[in-house]
LUMVO-387825 format. One record per residue (C-alpha): residue number from 1; y negated, z negated, x; residue in three letters. Coordinates in pm, 1 decimal, padded with zeros to 6 digits. Layout:
! LUMVO-387825
+-----+----------+----------+----------+------+
! pos !       c2 !       c3 !       c1 ! code !
+-----+----------+----------+----------+------+
! NUM !        Y !        Z !        X !  ala !
...
+-----+----------+----------+----------+------+
//
This chain:
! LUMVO-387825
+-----+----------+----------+----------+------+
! pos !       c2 !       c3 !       c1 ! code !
+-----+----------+----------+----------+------+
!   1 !  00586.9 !  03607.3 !  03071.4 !  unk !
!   2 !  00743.1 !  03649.4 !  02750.7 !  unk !
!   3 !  00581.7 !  03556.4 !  02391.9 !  unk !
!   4 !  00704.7 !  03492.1 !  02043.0 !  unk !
!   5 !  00476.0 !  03543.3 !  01794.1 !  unk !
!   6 !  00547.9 !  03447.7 !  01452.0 !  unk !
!   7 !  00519.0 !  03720.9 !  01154.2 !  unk !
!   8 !  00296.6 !  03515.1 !  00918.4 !  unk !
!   9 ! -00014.7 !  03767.2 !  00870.3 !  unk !
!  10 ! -00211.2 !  04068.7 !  01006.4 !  unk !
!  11 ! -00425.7 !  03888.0 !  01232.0 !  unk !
!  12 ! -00064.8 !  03738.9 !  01420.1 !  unk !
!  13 ! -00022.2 !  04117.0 !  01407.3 !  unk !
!  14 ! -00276.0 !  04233.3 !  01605.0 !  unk !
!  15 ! -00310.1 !  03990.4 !  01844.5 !  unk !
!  16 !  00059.3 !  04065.8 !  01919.8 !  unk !
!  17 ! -00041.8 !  04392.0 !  02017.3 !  unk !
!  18 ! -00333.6 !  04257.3 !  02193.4 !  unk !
!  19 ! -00110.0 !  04052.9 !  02437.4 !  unk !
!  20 !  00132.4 !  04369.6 !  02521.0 !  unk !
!  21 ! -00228.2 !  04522.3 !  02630.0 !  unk !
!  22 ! -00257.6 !  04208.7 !  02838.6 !  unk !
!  23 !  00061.1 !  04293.3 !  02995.7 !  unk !
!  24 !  00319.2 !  04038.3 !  02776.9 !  unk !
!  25 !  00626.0 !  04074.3 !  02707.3 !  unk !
!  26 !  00597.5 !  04006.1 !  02354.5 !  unk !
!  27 !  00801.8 !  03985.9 !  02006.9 !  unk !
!  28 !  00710.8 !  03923.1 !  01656.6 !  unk !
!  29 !  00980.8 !  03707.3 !  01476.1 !  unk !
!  30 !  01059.4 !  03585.4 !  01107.3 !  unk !
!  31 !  01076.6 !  03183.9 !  01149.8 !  unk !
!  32 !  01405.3 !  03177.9 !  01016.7 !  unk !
!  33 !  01536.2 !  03368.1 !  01368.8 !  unk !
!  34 !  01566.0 !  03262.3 !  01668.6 !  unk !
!  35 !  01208.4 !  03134.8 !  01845.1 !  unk !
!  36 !  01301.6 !  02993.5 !  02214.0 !  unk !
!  37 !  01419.1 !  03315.7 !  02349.2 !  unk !
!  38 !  01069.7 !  03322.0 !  02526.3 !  unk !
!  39 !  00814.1 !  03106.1 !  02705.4 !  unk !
!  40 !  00523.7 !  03029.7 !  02426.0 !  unk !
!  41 !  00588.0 !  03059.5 !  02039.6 !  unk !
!  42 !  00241.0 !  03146.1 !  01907.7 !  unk !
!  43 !  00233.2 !  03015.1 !  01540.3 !  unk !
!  44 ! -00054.4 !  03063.7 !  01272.5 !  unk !
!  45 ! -00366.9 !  02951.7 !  01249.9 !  unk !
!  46 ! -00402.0 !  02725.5 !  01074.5 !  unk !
!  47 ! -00024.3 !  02646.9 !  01138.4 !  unk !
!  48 !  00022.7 !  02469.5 !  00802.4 !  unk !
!  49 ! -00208.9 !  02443.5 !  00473.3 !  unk !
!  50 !  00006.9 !  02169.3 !  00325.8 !  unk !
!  51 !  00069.5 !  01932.9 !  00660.4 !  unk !
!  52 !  00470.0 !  02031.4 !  00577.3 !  unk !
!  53 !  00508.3 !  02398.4 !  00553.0 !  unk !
!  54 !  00434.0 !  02660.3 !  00796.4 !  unk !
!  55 !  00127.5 !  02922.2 !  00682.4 !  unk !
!  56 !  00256.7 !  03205.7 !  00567.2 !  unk !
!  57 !  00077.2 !  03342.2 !  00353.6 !  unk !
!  58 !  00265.3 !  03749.4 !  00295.4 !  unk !
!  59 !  00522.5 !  03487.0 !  00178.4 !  unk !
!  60 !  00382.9 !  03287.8 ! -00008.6 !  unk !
!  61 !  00686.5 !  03141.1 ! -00238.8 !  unk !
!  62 !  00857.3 !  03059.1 !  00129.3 !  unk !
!  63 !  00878.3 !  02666.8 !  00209.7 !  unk !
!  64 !  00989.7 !  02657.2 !  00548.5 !  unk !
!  65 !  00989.6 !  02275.5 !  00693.5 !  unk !
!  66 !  00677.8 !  02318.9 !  00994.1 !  unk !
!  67 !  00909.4 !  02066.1 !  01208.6 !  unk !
!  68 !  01174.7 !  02309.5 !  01178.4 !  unk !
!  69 !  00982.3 !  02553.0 !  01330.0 !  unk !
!  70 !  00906.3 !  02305.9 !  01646.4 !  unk !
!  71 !  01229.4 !  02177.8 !  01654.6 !  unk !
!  72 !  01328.6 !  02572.3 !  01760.6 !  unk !
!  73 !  01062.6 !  02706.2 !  01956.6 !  unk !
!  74 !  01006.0 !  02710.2 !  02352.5 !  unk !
!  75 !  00843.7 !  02427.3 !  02583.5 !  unk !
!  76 !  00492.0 !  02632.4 !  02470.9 !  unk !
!  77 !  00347.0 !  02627.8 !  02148.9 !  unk !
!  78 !  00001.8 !  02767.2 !  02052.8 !  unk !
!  79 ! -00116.3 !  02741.9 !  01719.4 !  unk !
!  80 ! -00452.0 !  02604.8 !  01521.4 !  unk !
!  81 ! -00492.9 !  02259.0 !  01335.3 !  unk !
!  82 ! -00202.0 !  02055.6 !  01444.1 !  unk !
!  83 ! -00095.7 !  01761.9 !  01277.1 !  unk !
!  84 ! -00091.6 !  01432.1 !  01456.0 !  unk !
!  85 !  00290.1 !  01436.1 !  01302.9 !  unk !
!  86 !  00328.6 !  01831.9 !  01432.9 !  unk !
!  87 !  00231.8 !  01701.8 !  01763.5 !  unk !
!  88 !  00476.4 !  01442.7 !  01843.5 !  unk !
!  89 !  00749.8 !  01623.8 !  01710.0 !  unk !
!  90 !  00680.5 !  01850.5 !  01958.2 !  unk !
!  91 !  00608.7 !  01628.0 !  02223.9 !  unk !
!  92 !  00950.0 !  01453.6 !  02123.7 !  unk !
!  93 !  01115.9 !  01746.4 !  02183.7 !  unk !
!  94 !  00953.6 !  01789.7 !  02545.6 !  unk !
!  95 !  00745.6 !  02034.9 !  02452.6 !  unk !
!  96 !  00361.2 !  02160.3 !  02512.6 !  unk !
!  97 !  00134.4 !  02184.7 !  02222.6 !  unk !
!  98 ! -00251.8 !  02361.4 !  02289.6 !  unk !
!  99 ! -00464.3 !  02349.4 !  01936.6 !  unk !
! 100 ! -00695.4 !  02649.0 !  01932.3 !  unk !
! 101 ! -00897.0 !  02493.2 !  01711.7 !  unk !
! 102 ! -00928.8 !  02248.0 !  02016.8 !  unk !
! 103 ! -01084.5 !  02500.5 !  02230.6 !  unk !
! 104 ! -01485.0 !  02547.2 !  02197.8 !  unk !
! 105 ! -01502.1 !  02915.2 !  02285.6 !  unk !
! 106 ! -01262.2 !  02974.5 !  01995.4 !  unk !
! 107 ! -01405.5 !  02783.1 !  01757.3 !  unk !
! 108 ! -01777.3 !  02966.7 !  01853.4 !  unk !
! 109 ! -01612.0 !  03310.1 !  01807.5 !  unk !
! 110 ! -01416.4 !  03227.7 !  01505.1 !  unk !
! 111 ! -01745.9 !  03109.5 !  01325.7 !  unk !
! 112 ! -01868.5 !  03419.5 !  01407.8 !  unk !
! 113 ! -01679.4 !  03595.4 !  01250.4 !  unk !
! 114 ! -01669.5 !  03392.9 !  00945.8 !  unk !
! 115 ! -02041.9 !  03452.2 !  00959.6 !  unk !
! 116 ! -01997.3 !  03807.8 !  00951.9 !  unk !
! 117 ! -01810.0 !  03782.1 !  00693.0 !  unk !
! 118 ! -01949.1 !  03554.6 !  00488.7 !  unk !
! 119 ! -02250.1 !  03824.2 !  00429.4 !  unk !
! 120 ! -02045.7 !  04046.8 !  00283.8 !  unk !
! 121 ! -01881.5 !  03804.3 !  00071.2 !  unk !
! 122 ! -02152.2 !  03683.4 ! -00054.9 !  unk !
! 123 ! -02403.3 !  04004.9 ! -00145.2 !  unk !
! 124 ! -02080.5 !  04109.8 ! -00319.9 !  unk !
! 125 ! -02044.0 !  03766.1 ! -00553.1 !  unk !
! 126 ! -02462.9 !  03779.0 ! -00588.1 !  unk !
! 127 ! -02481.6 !  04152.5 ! -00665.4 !  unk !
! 128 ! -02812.4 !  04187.2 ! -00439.9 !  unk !
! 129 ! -02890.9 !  04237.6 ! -00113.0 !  unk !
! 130 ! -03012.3 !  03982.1 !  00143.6 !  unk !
! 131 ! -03390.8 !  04113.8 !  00144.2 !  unk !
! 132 ! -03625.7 !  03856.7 !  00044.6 !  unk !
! 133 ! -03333.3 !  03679.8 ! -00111.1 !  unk !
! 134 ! -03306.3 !  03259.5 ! -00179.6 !  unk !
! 135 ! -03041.8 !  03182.6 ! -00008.0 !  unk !
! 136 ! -02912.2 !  02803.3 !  00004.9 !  unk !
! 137 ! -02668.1 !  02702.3 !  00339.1 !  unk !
! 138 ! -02517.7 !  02371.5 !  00291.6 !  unk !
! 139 ! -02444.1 !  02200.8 !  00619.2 !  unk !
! 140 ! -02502.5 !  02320.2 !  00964.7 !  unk !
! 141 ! -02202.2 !  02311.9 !  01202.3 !  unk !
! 142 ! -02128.8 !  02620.1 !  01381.3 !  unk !
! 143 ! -02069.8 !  02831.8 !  01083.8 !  unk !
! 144 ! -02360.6 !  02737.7 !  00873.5 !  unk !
! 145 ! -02595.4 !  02778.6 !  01206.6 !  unk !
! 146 ! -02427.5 !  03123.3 !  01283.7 !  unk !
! 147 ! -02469.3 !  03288.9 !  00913.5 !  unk !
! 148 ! -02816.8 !  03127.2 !  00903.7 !  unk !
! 149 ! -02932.9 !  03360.5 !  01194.3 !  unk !
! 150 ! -02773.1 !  03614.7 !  01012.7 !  unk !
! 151 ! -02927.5 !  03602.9 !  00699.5 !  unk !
! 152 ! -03271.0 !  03542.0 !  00808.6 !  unk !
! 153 ! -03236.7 !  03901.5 !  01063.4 !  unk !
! 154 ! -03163.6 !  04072.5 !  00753.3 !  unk !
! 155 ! -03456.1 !  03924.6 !  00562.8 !  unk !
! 156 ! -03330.7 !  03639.8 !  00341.8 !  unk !
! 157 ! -03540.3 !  03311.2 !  00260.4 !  unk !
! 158 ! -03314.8 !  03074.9 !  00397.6 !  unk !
! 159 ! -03281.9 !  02680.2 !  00295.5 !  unk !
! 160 ! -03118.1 !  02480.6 !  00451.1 !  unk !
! 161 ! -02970.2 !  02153.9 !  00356.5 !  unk !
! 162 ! -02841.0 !  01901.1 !  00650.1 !  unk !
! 163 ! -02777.8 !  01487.1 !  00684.9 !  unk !
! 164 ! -02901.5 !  01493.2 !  01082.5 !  unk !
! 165 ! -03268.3 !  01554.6 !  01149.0 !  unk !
! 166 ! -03137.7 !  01756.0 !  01474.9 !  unk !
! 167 ! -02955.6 !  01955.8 !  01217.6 !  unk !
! 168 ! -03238.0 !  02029.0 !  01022.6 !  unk !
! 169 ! -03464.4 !  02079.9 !  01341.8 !  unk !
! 170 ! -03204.8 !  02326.3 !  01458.7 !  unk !
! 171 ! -03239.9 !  02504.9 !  01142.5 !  unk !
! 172 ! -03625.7 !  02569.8 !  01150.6 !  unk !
! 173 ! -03609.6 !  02682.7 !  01485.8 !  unk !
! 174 ! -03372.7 !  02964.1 !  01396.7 !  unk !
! 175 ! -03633.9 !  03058.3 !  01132.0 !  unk !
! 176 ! -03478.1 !  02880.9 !  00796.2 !  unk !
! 177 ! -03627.8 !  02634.4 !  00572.2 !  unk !
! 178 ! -03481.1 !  02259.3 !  00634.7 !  unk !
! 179 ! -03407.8 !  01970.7 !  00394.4 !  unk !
! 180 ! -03277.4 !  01656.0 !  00373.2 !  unk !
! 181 ! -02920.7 !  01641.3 !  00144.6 !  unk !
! 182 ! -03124.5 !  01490.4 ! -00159.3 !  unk !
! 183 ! -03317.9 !  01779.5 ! -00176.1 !  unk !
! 184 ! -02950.5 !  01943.6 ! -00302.2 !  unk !
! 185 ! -03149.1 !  01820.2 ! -00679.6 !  unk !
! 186 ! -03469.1 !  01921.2 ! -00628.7 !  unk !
! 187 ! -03495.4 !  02272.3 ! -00439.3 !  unk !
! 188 ! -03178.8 !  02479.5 ! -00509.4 !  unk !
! 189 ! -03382.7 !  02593.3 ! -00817.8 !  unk !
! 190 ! -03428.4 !  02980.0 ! -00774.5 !  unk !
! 191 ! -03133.3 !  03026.9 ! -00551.3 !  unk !
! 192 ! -02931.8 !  03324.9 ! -00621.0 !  unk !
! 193 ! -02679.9 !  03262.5 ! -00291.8 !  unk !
! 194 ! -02594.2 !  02938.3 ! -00210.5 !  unk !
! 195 ! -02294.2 !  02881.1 !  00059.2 !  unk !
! 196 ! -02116.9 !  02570.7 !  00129.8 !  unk !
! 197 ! -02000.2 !  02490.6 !  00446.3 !  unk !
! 198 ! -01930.0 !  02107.2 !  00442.2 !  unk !
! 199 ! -01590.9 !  01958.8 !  00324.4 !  unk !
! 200 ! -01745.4 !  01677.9 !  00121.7 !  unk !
! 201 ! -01819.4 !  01742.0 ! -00216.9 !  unk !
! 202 ! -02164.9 !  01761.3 ! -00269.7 !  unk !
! 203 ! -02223.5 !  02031.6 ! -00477.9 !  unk !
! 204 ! -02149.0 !  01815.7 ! -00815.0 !  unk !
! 205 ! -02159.0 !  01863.2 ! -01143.1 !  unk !
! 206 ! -02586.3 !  01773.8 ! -01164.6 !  unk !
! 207 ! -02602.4 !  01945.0 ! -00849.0 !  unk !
! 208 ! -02490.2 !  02266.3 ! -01025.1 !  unk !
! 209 ! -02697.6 !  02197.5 ! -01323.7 !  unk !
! 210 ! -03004.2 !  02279.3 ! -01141.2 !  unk !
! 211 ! -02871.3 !  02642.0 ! -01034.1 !  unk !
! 212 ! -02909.3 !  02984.3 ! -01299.0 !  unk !
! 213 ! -02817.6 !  03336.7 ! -01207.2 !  unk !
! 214 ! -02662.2 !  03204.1 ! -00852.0 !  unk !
! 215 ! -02334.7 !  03313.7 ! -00647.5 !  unk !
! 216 ! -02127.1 !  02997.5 ! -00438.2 !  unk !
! 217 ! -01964.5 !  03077.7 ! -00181.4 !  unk !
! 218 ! -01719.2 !  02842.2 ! -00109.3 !  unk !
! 219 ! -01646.0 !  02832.7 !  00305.5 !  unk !
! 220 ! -01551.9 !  02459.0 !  00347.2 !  unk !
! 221 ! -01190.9 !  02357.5 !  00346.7 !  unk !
! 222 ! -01065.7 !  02116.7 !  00108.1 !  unk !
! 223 ! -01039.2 !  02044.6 ! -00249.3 !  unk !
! 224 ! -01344.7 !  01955.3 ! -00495.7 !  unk !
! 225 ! -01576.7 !  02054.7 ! -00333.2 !  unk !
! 226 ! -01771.1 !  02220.1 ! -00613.3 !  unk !
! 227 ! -01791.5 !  02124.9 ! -00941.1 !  unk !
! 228 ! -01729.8 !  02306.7 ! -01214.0 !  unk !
! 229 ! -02054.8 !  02532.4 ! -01329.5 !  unk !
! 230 ! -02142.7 !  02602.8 ! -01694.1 !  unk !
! 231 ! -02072.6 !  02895.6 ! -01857.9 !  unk !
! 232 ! -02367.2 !  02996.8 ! -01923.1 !  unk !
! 233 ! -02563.1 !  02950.3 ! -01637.8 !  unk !
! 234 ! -02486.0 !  03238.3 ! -01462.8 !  unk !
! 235 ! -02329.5 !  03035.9 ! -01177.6 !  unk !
! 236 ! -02040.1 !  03127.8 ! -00999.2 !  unk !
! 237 ! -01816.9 !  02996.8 ! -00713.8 !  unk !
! 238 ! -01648.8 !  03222.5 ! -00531.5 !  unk !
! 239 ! -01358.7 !  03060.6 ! -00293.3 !  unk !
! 240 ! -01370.1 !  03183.1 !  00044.1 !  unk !
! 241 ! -01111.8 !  03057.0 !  00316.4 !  unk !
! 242 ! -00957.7 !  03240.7 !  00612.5 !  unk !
! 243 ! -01235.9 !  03534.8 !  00621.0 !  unk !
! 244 ! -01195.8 !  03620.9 !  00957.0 !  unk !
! 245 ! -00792.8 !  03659.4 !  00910.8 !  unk !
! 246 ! -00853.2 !  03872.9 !  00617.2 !  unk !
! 247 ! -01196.4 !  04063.9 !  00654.1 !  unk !
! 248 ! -01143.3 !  04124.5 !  01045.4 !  unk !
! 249 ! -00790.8 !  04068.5 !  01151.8 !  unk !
! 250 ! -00804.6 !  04330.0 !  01433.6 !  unk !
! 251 ! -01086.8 !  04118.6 !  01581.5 !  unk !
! 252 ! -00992.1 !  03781.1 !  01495.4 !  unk !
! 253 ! -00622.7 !  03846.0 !  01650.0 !  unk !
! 254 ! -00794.6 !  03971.3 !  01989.1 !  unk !
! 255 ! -00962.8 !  03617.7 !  02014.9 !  unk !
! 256 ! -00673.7 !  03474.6 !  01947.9 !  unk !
! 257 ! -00453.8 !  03667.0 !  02246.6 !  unk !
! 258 ! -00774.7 !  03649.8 !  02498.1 !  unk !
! 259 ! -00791.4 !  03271.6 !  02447.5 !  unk !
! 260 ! -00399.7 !  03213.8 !  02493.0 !  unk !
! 261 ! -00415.5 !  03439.1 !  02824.0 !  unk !
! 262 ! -00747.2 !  03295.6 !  02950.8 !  unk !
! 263 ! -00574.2 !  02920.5 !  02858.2 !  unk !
! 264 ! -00305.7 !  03033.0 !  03082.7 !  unk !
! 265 ! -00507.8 !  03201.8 !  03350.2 !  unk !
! 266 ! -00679.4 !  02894.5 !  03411.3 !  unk !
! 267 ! -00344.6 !  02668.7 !  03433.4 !  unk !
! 268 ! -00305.0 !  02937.8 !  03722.6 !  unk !
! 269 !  00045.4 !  03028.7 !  03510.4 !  unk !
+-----+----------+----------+----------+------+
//
């Protein structure tokens, strides 16, 4: 079976070469050339940032139209975070769209490795290490839960701060303090890490005005998510996006081939 896999960044890269190991006949193409010469495209994840454009981002200053892209690629197309409008564009065209972002087992291993990551990241923005550190997690989806574990192996006095009781339950039992999303104004006092994982803006302005001496690490996607810290406060937010495509691309491009050929292992193709 033959695979196109689009140039867009290391981790594209390496799962390339991960697929030839799995016995693929694979190619790595520029979008602008030609993408239907084999039987899946595989296409970034996430496959656009702007809902218009496809990710690139070793080209950067590049703009080129995401339903061009479709419009030229094979009846298969793998990719992550599909637009409602990237689907039927490609389902207009006749062809087969699978959302790895769709697929549980890749979402558990990519938070993973965003949770790996996410440790180093943040003892770098805080300047200490995790022992007997206050460290704040917003939220507690698979990422949050997975760097909460983390932290509190390596020693750190975790808080947690959740909306769903189950959440916060979830967090005690894997050893972390648990609070309610008021508590955002009364407890981050102290804090010298605090990561966000939750798209939804909570981390205001009066939020931040309770923090001193204390690292953000920004893991949510979105835009205002954080407000805007004094200067001096000590605070600092530290954007974070993509970690596993740019802190372990060899890694995070073997989940990516091992969950295209299991996909197509079990569709017996």
């Amino acid at each position: 079976m033959k695979i196109t896999v689009l140039r867009s960044d290391p981790r594209l890269a390496y799962a390339a070469r991960a697929l030839t190991d799995l016995g693929y006949s694979v190619t790595l193409a520029d979008p602008e050339e030609r993408l239907d010469a084999a039987d899946i495209l595989l296409l970034p994840i996430p496959v656009s940032r702007d809902g218009v454009h496809i990710s690139l981002p070793e080209r950067p200053t590049s703009a080129v139209p995401l339903a061009e892209v479709i419009d030229r690629a094979p009846g298969r197309i793998f990719g992550g975070g599909f637009s409602a409008e990237a689907v039927a564009v490609a389902r207009r065209g006749g062809r087969e769209v699978t959302d790895l972002l769709a697929i549980p087992a890749f979402v558990y291993e990519n938070a993973v490795l965003t949770a790996e990551a996410a440790l180093g990241v943040g003892m770098r923005a805080a300047g200490y290490s995790l022992r007997a550190l206050p460290v704040g997690v917003v939220g507690y989806g698979r990422i949050a839960a997975a760097l909460t574990r983390r932290l509190v192996l390596l020693g750190a006095h975790v808080s947690v701060f959740a909306r769903r009781p189950e959440s916060r339950l979830a967090a005690r039992g894997d050893g972390a303090e648990a609070y309610d999303l008021p508590a955002l104004l009364t407890h981050l006092g102290g804090m010298r890490l605090l990561y966000n994982t939750v798209p939804a803006g909570l981390l205001t302005d009066t939020v931040l005005a309770n923090l001193s001496d204390c690292a953000i690490v920004e893991l949510a996607s979105g835009k205002n998510n954080i407000g805007t810290p004094r200067g001096d406060t000590g605070v600092t937010v530290t954007p974070a996006p993509g970690l596993p495509g740019k802190i372990f691309p060899k890694s995070a491009g073997s989940i990516i081939a091992h969950t295209l050929d299991q996909t197509m292992q079990k569709e017996g193709t």
